[in-house]
VOSE-773382 format. One line per field, with one value per residue: residue number from 1; residue in three letters; x negated, y negated, z of N, C-alpha, C, O in turn. Coordinates in pm, 1 decimal. Example, Ala and Ser with C-alpha at 12.3 -4.5 7.8 and 13.67 -1.06 7.14 Angstrom:
// residues 2
n	1,2
res	ALA,SER
nu	-1319.0,-1285.0
nv	569.0,225.0
nw	780.0,708.0
cau	-1230.0,-1367.0
cav	450.0,106.0
caw	780.0,714.0
cu	-1320.0,-1290.0
cv	330.0,-3.0
cw	780.0,787.0
ou	-1423.6,-1340.9
ov	331.9,-113.8
ow	846.5,803.9
This chain:
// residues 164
n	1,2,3,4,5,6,7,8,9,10,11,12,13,14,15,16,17,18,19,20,21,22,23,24,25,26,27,28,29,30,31,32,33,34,35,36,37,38,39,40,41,42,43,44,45,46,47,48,49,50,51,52,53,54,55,56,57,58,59,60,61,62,63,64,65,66,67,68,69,70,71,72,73,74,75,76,77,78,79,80,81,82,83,84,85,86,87,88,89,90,91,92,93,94,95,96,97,98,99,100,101,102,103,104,105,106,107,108,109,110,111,112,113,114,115,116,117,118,119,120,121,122,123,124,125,126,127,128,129,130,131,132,133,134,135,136,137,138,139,140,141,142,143,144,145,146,147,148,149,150,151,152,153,154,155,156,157,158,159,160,161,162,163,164
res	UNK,UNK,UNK,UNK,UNK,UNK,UNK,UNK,UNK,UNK,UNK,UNK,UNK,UNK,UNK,UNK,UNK,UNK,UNK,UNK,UNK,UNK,UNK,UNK,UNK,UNK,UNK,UNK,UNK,UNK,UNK,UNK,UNK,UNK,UNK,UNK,UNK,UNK,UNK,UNK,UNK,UNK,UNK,UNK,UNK,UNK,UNK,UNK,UNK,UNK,UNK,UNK,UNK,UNK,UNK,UNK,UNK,UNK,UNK,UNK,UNK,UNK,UNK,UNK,UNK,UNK,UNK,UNK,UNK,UNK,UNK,UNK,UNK,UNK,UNK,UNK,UNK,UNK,UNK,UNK,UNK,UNK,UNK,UNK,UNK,UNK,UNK,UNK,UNK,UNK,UNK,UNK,UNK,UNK,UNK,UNK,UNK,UNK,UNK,UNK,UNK,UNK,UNK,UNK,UNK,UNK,UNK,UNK,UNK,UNK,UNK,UNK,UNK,UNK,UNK,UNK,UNK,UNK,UNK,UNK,UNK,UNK,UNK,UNK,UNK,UNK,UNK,UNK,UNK,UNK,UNK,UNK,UNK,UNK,UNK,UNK,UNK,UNK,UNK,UNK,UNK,UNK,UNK,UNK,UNK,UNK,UNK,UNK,UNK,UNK,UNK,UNK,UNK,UNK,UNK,UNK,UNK,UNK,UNK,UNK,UNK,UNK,UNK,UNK
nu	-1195.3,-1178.0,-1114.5,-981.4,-1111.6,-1214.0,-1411.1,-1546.1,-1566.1,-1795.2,-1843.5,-1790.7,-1854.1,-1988.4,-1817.7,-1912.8,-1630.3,-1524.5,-1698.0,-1821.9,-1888.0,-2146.8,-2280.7,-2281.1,-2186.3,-1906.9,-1680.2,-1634.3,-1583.5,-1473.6,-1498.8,-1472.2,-1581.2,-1388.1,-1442.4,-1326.5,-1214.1,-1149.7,-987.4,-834.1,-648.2,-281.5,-80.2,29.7,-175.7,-411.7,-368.0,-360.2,-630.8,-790.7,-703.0,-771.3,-1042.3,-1323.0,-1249.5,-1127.8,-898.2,-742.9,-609.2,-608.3,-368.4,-389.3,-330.0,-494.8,-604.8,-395.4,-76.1,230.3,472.5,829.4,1141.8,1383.5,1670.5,1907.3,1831.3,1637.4,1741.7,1953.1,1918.9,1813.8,2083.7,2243.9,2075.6,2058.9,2221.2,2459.5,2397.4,2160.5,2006.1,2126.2,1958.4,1666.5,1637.3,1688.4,1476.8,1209.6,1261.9,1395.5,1478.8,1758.6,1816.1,1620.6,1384.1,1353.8,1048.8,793.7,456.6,252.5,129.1,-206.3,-270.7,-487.3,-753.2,-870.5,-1069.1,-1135.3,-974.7,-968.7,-1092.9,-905.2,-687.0,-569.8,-521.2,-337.2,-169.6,-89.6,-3.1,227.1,396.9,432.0,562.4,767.8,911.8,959.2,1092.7,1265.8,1267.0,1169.0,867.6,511.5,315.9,-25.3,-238.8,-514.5,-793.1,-941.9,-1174.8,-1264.6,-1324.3,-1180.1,-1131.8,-812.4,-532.9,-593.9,-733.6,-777.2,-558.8,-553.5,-278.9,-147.7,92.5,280.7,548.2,794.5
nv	-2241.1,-2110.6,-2185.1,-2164.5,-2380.3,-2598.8,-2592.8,-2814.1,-2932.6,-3073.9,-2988.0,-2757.6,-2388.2,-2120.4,-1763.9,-1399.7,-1277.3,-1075.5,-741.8,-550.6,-178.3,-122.3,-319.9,-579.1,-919.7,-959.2,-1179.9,-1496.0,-1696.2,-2030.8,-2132.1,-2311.4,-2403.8,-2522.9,-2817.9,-2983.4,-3315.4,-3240.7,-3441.0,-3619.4,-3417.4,-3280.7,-3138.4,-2882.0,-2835.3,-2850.7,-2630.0,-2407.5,-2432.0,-2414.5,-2142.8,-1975.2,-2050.3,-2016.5,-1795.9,-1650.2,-1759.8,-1841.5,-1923.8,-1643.7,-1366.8,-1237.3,-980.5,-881.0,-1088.9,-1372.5,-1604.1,-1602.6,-1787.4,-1798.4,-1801.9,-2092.1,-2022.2,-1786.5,-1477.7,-1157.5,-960.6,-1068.2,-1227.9,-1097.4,-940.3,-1121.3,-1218.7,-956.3,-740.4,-552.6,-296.3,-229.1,-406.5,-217.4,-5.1,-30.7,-142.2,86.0,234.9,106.9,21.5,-181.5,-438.2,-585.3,-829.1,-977.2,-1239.3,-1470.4,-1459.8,-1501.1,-1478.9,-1706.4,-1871.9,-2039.6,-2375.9,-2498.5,-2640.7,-2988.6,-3173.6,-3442.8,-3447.4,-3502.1,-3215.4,-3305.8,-3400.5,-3196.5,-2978.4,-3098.5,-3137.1,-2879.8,-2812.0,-2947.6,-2889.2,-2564.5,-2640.8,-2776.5,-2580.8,-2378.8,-2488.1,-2634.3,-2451.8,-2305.4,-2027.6,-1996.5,-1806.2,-1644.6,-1425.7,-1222.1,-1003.9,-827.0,-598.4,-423.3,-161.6,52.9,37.0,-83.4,135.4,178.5,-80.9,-284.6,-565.2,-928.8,-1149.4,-1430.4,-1681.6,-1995.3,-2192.4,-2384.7
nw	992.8,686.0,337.7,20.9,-233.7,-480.5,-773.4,-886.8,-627.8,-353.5,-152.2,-107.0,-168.6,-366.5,-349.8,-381.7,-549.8,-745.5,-795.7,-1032.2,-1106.7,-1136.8,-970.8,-1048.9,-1078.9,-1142.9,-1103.5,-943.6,-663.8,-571.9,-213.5,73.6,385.8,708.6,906.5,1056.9,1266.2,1559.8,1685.9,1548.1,1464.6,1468.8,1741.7,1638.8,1392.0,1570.9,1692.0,1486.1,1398.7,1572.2,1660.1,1424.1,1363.7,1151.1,994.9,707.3,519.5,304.4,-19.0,-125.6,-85.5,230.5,449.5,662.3,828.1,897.4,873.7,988.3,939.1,1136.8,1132.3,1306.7,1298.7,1155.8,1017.6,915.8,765.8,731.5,546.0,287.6,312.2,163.8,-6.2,-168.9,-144.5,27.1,76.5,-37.6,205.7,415.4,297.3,328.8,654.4,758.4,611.8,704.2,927.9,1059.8,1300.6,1341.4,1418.5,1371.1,1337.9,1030.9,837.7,702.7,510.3,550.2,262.2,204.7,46.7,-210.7,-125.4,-204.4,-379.2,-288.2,-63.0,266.6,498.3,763.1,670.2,526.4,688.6,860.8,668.7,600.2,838.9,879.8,672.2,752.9,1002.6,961.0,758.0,1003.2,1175.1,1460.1,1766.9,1584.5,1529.2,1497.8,1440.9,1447.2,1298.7,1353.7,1294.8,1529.2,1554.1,1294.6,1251.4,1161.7,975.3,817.7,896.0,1161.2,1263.6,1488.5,1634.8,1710.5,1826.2,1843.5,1893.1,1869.8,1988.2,1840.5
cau	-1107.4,-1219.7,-1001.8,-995.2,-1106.7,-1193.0,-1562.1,-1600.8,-1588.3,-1903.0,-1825.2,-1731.6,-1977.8,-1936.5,-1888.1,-1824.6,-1501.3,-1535.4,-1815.2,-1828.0,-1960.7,-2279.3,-2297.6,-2336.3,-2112.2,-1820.7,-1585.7,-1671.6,-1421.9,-1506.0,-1410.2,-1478.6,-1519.1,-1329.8,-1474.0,-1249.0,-1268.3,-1016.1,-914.5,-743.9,-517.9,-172.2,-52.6,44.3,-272.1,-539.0,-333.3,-373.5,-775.2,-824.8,-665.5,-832.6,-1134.0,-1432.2,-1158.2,-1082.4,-726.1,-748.4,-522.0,-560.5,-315.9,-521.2,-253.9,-553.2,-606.0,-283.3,-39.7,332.9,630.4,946.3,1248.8,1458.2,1751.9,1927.8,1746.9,1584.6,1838.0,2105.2,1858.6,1826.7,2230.2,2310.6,1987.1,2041.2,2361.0,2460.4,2374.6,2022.4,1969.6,2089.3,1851.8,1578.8,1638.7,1663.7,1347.3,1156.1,1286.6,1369.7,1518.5,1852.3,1834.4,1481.8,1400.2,1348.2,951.0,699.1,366.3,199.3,-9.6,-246.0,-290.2,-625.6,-812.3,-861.2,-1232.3,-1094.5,-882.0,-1037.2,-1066.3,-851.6,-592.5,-570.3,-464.8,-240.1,-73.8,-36.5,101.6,347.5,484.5,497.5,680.1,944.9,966.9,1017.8,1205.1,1304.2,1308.5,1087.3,717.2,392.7,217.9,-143.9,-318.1,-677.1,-863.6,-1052.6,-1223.9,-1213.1,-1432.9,-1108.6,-993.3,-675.9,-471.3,-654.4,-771.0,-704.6,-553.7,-463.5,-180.5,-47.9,219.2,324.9,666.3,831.8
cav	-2193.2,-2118.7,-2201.3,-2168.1,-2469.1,-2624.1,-2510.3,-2932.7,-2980.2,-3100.3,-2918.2,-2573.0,-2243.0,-1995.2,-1669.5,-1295.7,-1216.3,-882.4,-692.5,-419.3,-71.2,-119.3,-421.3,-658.2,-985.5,-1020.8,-1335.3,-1600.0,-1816.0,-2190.8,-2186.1,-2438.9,-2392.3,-2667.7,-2826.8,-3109.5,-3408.2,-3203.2,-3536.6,-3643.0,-3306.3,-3269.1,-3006.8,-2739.0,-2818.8,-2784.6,-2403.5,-2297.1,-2454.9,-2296.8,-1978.2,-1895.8,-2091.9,-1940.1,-1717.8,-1722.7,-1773.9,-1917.4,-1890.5,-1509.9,-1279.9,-1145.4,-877.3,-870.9,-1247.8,-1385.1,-1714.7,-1597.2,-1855.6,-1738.1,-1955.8,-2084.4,-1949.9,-1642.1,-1316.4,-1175.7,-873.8,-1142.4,-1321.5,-951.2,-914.6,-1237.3,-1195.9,-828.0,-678.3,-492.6,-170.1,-280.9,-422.4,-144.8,88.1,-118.8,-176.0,196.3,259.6,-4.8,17.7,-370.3,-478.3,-653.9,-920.8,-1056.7,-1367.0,-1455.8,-1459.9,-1519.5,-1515.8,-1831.1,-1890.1,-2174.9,-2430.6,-2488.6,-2771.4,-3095.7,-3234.8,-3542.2,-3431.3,-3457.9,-3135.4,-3313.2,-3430.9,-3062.2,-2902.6,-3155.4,-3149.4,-2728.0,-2758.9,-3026.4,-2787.6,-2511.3,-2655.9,-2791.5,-2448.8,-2305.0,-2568.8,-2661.5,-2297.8,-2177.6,-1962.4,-2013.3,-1684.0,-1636.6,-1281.4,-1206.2,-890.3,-821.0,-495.1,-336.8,-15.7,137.3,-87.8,-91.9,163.9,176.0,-181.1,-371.9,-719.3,-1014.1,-1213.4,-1604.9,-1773.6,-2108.1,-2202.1,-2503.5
caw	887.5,527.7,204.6,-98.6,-324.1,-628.2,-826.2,-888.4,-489.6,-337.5,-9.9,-145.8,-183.3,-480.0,-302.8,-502.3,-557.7,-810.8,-887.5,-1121.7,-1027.4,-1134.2,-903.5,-1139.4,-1025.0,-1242.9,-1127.7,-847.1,-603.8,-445.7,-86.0,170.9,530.1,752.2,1005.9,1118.1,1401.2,1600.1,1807.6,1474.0,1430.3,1504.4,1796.1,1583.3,1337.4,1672.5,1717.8,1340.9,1359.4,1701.4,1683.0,1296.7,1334.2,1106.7,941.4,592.0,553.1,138.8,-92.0,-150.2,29.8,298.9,547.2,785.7,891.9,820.2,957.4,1014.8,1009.2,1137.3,1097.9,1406.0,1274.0,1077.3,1037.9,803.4,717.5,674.9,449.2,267.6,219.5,93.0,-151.5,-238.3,-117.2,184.9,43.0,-8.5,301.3,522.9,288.3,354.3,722.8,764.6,544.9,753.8,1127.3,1117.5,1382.2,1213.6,1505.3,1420.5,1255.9,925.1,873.3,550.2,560.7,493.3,175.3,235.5,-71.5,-205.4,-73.0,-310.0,-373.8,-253.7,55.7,423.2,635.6,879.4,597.4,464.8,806.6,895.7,575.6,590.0,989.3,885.0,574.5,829.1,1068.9,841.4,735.8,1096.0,1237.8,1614.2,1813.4,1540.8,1572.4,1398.2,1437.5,1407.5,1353.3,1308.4,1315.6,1654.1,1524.7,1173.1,1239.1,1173.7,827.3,731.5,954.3,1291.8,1334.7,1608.6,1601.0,1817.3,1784.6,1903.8,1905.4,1899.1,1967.3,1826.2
cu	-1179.6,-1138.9,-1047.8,-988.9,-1167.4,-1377.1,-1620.4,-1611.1,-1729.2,-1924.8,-1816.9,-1886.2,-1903.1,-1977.5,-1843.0,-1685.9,-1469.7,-1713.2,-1810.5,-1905.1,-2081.8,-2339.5,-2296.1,-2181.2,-1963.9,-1700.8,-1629.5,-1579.3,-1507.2,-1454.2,-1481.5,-1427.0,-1487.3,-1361.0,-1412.0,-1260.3,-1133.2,-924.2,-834.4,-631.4,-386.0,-214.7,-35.6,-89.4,-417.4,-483.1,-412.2,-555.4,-832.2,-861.6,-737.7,-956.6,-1225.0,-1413.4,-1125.7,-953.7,-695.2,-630.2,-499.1,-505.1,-411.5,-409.6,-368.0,-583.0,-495.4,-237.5,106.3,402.6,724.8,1045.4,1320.2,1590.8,1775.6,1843.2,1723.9,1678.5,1939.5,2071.8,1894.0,1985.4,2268.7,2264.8,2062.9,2175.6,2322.3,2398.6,2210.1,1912.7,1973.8,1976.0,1724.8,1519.0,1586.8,1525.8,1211.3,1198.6,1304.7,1490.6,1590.4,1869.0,1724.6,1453.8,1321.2,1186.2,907.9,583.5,315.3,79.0,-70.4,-271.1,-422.2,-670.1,-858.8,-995.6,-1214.5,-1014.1,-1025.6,-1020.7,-932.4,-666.8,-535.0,-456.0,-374.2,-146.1,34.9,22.3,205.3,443.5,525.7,582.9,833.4,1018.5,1065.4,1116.5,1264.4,1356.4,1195.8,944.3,665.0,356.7,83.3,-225.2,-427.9,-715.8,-984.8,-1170.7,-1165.5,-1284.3,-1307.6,-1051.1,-916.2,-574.6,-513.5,-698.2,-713.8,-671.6,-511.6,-398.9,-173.9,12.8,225.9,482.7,717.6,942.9
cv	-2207.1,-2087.2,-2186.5,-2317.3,-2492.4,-2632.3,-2687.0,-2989.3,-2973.4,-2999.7,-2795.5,-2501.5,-2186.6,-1847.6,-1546.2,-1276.6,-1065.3,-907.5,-535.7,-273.1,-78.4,-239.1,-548.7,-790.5,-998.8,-1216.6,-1383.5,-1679.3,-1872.6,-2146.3,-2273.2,-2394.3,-2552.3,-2671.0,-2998.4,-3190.6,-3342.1,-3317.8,-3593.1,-3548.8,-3338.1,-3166.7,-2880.2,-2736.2,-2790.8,-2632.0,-2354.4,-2338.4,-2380.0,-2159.0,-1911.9,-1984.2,-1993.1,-1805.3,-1746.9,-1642.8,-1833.0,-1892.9,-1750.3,-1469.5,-1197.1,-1061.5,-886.0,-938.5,-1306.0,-1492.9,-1621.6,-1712.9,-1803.1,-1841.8,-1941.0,-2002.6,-1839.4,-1534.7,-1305.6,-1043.4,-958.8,-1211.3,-1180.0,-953.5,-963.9,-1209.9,-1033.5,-762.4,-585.0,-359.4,-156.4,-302.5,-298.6,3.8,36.9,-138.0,-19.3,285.3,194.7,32.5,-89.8,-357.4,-597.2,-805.3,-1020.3,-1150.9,-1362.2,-1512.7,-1408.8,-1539.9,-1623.8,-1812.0,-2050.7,-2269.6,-2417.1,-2638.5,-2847.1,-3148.3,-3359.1,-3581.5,-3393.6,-3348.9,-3191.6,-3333.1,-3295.1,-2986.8,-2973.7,-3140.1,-2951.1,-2722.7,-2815.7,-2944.8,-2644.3,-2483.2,-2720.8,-2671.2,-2390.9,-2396.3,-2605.4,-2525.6,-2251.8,-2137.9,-2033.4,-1913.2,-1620.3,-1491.9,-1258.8,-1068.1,-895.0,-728.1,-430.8,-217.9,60.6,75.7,2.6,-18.8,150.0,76.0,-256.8,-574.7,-798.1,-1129.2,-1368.0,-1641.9,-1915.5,-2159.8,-2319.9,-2573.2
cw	754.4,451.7,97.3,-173.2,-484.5,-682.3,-830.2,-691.3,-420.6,-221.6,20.4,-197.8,-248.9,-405.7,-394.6,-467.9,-592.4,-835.8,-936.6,-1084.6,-1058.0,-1028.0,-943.6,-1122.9,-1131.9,-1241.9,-951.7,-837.6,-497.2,-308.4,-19.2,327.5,630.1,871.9,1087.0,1262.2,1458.5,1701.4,1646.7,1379.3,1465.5,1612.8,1721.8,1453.7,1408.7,1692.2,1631.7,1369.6,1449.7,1682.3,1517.0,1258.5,1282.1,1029.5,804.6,589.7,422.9,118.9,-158.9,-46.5,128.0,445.5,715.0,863.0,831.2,932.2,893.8,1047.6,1053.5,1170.8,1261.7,1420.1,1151.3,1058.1,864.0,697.4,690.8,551.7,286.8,231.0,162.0,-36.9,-265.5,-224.2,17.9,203.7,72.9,93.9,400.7,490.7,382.9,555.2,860.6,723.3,691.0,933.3,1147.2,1203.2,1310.8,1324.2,1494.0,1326.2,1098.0,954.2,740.6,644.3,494.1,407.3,173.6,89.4,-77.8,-203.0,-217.7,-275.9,-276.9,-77.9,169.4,470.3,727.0,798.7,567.1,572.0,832.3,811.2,577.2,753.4,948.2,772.7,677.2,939.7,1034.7,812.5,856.2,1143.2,1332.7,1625.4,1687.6,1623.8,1488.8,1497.1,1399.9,1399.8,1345.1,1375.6,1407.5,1617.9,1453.8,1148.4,1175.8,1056.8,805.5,891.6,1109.5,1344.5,1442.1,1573.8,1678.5,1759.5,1898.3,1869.7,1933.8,1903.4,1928.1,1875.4
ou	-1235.1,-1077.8,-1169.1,-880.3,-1161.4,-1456.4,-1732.1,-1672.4,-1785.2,-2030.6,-1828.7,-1988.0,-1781.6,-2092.2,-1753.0,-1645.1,-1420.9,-1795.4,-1796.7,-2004.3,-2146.7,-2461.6,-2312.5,-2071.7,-1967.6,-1670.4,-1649.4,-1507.6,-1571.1,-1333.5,-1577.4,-1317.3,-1548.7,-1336.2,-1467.8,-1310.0,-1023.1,-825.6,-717.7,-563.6,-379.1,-324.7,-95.9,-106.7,-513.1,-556.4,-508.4,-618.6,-912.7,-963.6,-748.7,-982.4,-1228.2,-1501.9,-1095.4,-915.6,-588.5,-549.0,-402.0,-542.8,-491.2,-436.1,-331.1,-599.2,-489.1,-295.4,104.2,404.9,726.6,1023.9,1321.8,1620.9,1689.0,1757.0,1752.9,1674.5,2025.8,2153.5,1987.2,2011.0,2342.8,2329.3,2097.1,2230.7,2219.2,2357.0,2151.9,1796.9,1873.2,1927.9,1704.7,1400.5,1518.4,1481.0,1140.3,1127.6,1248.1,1584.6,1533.6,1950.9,1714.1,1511.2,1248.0,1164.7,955.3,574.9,336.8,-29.6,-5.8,-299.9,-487.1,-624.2,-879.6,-1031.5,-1293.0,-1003.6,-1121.7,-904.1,-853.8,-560.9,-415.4,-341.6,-275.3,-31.8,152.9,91.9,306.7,564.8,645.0,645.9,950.5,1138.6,1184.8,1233.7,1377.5,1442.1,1135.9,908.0,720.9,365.2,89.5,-274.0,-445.1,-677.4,-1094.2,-1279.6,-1057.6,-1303.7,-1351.6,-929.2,-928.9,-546.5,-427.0,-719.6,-593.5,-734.9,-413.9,-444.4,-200.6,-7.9,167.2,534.7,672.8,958.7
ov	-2312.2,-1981.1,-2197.0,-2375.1,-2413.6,-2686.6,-2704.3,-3090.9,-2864.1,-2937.6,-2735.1,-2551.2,-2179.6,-1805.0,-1565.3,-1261.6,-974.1,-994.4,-432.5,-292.1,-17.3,-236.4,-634.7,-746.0,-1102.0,-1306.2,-1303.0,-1729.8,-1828.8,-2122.3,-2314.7,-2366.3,-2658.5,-2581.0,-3087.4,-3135.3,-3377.8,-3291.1,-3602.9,-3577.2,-3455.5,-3111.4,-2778.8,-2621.6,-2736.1,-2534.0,-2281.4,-2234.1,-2290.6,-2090.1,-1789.5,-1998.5,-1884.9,-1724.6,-1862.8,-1532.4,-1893.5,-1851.0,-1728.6,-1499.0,-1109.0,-1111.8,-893.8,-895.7,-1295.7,-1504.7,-1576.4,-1751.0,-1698.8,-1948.4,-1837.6,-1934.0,-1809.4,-1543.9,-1368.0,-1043.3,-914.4,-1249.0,-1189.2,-969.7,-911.6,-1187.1,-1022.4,-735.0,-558.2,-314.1,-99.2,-260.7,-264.3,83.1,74.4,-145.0,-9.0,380.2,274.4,66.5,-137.6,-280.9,-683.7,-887.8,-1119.5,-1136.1,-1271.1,-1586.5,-1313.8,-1579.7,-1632.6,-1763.3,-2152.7,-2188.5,-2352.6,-2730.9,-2784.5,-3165.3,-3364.8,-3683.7,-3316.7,-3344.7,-3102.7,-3295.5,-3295.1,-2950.3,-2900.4,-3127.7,-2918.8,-2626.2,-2749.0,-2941.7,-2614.2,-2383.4,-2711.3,-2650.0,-2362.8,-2358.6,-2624.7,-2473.9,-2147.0,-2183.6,-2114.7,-1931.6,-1535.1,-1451.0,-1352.1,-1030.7,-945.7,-775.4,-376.6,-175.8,162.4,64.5,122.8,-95.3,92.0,85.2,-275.7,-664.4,-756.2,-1196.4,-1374.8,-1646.8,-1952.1,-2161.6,-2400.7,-2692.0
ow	722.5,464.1,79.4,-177.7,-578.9,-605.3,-781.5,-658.5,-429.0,-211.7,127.0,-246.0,-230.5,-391.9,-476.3,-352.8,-525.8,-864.9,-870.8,-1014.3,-973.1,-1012.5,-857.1,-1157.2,-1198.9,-1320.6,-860.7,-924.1,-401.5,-312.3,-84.3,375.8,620.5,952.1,1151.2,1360.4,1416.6,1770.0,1684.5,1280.6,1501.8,1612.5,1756.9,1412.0,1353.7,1705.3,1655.4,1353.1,1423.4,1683.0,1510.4,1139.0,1340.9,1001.2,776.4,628.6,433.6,201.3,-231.4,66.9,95.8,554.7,832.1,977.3,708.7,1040.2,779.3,1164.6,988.1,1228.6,1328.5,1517.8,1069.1,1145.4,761.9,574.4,615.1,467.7,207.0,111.7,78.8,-139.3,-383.3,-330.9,79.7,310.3,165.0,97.0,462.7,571.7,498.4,587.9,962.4,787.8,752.5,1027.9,1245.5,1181.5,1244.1,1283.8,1566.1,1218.3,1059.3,1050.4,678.1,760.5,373.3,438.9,149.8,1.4,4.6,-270.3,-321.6,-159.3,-182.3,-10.0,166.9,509.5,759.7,849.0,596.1,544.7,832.0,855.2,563.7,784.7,968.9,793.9,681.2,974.6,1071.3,829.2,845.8,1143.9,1288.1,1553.7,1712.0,1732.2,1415.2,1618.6,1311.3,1505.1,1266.6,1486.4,1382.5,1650.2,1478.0,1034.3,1122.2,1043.2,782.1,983.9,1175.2,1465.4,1460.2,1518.0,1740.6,1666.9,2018.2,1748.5,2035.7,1791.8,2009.5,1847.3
């Protein structure tokens, strides 16, 4: 797994972020790849290290490698009417094709690792926030891109599950 951390971290690489059309680098981001004693993980922190090992998974939104919670209970259209109104929702649901039965589900943004914080501390700390989140009966959902010859619409991706 690779995160996003902090430019004073001993452990972290400056890689590009932007560069301008002439090529010319404009802004640079720390990350840190994690390589943890996996005999001192949690269960649901050996899934997430497993299943997105060598993956960066930071603190930028990334749609194409991505961690899914989904809650044990209520949906996510009920979440949707309460928030927005009914009107809203059944646009929305209609727009979308959601399935008004299916659980409520964020994607997980990972924090950014602390100069100071262990690899093993890090992961443990982001399974134990996502399973609070999901909650007895919930998922943790893992996706990663198998083959991007086809970016964006055509790629292929594989998915896991963990159930709680």
């Amino acid at each position: 797994m690779v995160v996003c951390s902090r430019k004073r971290d001993l452990h972290s690489k400056e890689v590009v972020k932007y560069t301008n059309l002439s090529g010319r680098v404009i802004q640079t981001m720390p990350i840190r790849e994690l390589k943890p004693d996996v005999t001192k993980l949690s269960e649901v922190a050996k899934f997430l290290y497993e299943k997105m090992n060598g993956i960066y998974i930071g603190g930028f939104n990334s749609r194409r490698n991505t961690v899914f919670v989904k809650g044990s209970i209520g949906s996510q259209w009920k979440i949707d009417v309460d928030k927005l109104g009914l009107e809203y929702a059944e646009n929305m649901a209609k727009a979308y094709n959601i399935d008004k039965s299916e659980r409520a589900k964020c994607e997980w943004l990972f924090g950014i690792i602390e100069p100071n914080q262990t690899d093993e501390d890090y992961i443990n700390n982001e399974a134990k926030k996502m399973a609070k989140l999901a909650g007895v009966g919930g998922q943790i959902v893992c996706r990663r891109v198998i083959d991007n010859s086809g970016y964006g619409l055509n790629e292929k991706t594989e998915e896991f599950c963990l159930n709680l």
